[in-house]
N, C-alpha and C positions, 0 to 999 in steps of 0.2 A: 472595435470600440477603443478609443484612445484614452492614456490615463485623466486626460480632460474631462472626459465623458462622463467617466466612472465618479467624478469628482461629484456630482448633481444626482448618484444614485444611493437609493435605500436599498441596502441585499440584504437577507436572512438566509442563513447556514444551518441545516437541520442532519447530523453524523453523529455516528458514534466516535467516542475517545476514548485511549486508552490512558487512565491517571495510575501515576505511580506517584507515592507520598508529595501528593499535593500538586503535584506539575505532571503536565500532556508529556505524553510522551510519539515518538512519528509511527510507534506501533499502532496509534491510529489512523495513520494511512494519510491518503492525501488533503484532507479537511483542512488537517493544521496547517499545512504550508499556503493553502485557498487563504483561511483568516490569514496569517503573517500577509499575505500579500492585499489583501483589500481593507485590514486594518488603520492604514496611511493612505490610503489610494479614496473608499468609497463614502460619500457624506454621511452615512448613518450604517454599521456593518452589526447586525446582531448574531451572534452564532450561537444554537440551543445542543446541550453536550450530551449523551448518552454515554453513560460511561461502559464500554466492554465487562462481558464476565469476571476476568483475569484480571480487572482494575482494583484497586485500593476499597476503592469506594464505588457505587451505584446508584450514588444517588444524582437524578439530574439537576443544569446547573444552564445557566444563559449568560451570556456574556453581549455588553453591548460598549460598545464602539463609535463614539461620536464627539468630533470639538476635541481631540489629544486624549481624552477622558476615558476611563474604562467603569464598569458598574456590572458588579455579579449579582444574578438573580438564581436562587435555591430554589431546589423541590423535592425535599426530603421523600428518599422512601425506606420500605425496611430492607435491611443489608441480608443479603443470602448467608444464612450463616454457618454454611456446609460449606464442602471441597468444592472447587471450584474449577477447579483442573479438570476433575475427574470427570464435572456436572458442565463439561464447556456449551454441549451441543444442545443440553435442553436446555438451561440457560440462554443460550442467544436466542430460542425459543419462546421460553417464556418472559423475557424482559421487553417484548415488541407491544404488550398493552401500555407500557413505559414510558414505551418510545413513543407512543400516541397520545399518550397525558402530557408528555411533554411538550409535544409538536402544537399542541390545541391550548395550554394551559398557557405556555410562554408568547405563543401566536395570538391568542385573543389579549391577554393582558398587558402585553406592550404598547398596544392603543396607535397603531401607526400606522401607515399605508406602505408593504415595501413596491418596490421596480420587481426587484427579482425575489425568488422563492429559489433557494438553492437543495435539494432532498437527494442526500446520500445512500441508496436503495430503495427501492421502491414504496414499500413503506411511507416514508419519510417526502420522496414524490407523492403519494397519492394523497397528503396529508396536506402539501401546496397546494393540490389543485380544490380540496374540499375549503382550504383558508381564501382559493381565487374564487371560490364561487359565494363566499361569505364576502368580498372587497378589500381581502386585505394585502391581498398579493393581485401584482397586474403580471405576470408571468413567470413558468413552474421551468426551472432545468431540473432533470432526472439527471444526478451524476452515479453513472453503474460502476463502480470495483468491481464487483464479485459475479459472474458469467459464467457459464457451459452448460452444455445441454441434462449432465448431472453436475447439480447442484446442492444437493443431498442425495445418500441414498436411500431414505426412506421415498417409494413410489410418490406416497400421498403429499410427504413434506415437499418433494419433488415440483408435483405437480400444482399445487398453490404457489411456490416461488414466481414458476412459469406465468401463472393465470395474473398474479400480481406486476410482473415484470415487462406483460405486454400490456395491461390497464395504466403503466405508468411513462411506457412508452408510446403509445396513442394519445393519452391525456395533456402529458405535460406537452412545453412549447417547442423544448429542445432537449437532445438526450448528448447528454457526455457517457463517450464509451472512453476504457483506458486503450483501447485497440481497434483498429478498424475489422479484428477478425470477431470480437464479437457483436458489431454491427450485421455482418455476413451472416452468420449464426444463428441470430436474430430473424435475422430475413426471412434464412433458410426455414427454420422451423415453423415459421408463422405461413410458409407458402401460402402467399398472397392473400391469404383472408383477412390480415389486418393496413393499415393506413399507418404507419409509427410517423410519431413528429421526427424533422430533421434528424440526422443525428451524426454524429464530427467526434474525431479521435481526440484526445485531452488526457496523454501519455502522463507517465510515472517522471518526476522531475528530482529535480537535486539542490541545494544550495551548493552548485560547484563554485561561483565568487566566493563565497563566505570563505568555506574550508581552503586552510593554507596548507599546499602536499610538502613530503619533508623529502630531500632530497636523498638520493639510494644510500649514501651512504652513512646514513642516519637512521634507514630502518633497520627493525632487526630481522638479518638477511634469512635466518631459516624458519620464519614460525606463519602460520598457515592456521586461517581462522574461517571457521565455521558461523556465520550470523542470521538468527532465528531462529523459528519456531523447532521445537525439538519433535516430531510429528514423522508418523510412515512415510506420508508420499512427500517429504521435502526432502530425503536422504542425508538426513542427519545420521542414521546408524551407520550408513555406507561409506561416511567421512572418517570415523572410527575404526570399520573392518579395513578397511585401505593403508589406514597408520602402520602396522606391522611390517607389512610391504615396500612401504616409502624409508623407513626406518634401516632396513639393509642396506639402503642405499646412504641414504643420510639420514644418521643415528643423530644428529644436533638436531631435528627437525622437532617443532612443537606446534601443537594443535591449540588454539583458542578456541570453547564453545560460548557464543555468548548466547544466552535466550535459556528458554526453559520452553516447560511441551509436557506432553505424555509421554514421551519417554523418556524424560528424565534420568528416572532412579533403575531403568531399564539401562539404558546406557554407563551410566555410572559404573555397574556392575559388572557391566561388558567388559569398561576399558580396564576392571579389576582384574578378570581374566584372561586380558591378553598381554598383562603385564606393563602397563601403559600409564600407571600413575606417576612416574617420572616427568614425561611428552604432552600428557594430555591434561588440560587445566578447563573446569568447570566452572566460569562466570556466573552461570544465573541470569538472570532480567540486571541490566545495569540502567544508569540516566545515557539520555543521548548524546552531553559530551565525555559520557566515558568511552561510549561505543565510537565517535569520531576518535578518541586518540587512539583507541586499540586499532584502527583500520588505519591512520595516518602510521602508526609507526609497525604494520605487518609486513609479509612480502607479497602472498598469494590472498584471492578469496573463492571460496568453497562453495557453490549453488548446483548439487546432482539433484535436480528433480527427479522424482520416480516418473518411468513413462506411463502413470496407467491410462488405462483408455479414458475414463471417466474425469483426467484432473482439470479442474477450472484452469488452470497455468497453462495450457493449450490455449486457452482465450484471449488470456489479459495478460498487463504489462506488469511486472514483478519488481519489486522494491530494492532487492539484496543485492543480485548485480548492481544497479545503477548505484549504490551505497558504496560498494566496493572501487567501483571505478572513479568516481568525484574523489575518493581520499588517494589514488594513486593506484590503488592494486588491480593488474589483471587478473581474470574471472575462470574460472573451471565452470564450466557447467555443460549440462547436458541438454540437450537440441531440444527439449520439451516447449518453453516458451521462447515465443516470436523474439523475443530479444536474442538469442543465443544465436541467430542469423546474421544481425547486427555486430556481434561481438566477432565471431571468426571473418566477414567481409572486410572488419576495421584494423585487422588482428589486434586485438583487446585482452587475448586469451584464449584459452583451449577450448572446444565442443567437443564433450567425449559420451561412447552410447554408458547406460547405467551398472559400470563394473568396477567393482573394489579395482582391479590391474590396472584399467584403463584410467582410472583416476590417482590412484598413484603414480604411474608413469608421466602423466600428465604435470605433476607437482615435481617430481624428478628434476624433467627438463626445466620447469622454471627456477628452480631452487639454484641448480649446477651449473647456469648458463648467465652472467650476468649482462650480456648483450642482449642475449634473452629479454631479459627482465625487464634491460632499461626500455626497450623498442616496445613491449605489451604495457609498460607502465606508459609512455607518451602516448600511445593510442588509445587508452582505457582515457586516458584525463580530456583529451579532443574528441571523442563520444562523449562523457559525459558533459561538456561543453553544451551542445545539441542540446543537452534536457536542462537548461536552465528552469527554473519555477517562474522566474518572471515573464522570459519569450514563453513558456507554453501557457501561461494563464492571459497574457497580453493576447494572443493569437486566437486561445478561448472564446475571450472578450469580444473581440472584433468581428469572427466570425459570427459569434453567437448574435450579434444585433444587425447586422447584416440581413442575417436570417429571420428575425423574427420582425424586422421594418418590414418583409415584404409584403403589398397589401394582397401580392394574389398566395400567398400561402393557404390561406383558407383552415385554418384549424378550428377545429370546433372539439369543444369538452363534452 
């Protein structure tokens, strides 16, 4: 689909967002950089917001896009008015009747006919195909983030993702995966008793145009950041045990955490006792052009997945390296996700297995080596080249109507 094409279409965007004091922020993942890009591009673009646990606010909200014009439609509801950190998991839980007053509430009262139905987890898919069976939507894409064969560890919670995730993928017309592995996955597990519509990779992208990288000898040459969720299987505390280590070596060396998590005040504590409040600086959640200057002006960036067997990031395509590399910085990370392939093939950066040593050692070399650096820093900016948002949503596009012009596809809902 060419942006001509998109010119003559109606789309609706049904995702969660994460709001911090009034504005999106990209902790909601790829939704927002979809709106920036069909905002200007598509004749009428409505996108309905669910806002994340950990957001500001909960309450949803629709946003419509047409003629230069923007217009927000509310839907007040009551604000959780407990921890939210602590309460993340049933919260994402319990906010899914939410997500469907939304999805129905903003869907019938806009009064319009769209082209597409865009539904960010299945959910939100199955909500398009119940709006195409009422005529309001003439075609559902399923766009999947979040995949693996555990997807909770609750059995039961488990097992509803799954039963939802292939109703959403047989129903709708086209499934956006962030990886072709868990297309695979997918297959795999359904051994052959189901039909899935189409379904086409539609990776983690970047604003690499936008961001201007600063040249090496304007960052600051020893400090090593940390970005995201503060959580067990994303080794955040393994960024922290590592410091000590790295520290013998080069004592100038400083840590950026930026994000928050559950383990937080766990960490905190940590770097209390390893004597680490000097080196180690705790951000918090920042806005996302403060996080663009913390990465434009670091040296190194920080992504040890945990290997557990169970982690969705075996799946899908992951946010923090691709973050890291658009601002310039080469990536540490651990072989977990399919990107981390990508990164040592392009040398981009280090692949190290999940060890305080190994990761130290790894920040060593690029810290002390400034040939090093400049050579992982030009490779890291020509990968993330590859994931523009505009070629990966253009290529989307094109595929995506391709596929569903064909008269012998044969889908039925």
């Amino acid at each position: 689909m060419s942006e001509n094409t998109l010119v003559d279409q109606k789309i609706i965007i049904a995702s969660y967002v994460h709001v911090m004091k009034d504005e999106f922020t990209t902790l909601g993942g790829p939704a927002l950089a979809l709106r920036n890009y069909l905002k200007t591009r598509a004749a009428k673009l409505t996108c309905i917001w669910q806002p994340l646990p950990i957001s500001d606010t909960l309450n949803a909200l629709a946003e419509v896009f047409q003629d230069g014009s923007r217009i927000v439609y509310h839907l007040p509801m009551l604000n959780w008015p407990w921890d939210r950190e602590g309460g993340i998991n049933f919260l994402y839980v319990a906010l899914k009747p939410r997500d469907l007053l939304a999805d129905a509430y903003f869907g019938i009262r806009l009064r319009d006919r769209y082209d597409y139905w865009i539904g960010v987890e299945a959910l939100n898919a199955l909500a398009g195909v119940a709006l195409w069976r009422m005529g309001f939507v003439k075609r559902v894409i399923y766009y999947n983030l979040d995949y693996g064969e555990v997807r909770f560890k609750n059995k039961t919670l488990n097992g509803i993702f799954h039963r939802l995730d292939r109703l959403a993928a047989r129903h709708a017309d086209v499934v956006w995966n962030l990886s072709a592995e868990m297309a695979r996955t997918r297959n795999r597990l359904a051994n052959g008793k189901f039909n899935f519509a189409p379904q086409i990779s539609v990776p983690i992208g970047t604003d690499v145009e936008r961001i201007e990288r600063l040249p090496l000898e304007q960052i600051d040459r020893y400090t090593v950041v940390y970005l995201g969720l503060l959580s067990e299987n994303t080794g955040a505390m393994l960024t922290l045990e590592a410091m000590p280590v790295l520290l013998k070596k080069v004592p100038q060396a400083k840590l950026l955490v930026v994000g928050s998590g559950p383990l937080e005040k766990e960490m905190r504590v940590r770097a209390e006792q390893l004597g680490l409040s000097a080196n180690v600086e705790f951000m918090g959640r920042v806005s996302d052009e403060m996080v663009e200057q913390v990465l434009r002006h670091s040296a190194v960036g920080i992504a040890p997945y945990a290997p557990d067997p169970d982690s969705i990031k075996k799946f899908t395509d992951v946010t923090k390296p691709r973050m890291y590399m658009t601002c310039g910085m080469p990536v540490i990370i651990t072989g977990v996700p399919p990107v981390a392939k990508e990164i040592a093939e392009n040398r981009a950066g280090i692949v190290i297995n999940y060890d305080k040593d190994e990761l130290a050692d790894a920040v060593i070399r690029i810290l002390t080596d400034d040939e090093l650096l400049r050579e992982f820093r030009q490779n890291a900016v020509k990968l993330a080249f590859k994931y523009s948002w505009t070629d990966i949503f253009s290529r989307a596009f094109s595929e995506t109507m391709s596929l569903v012009e064909k008269p012998a596809m044969g889908k039925s809902r």
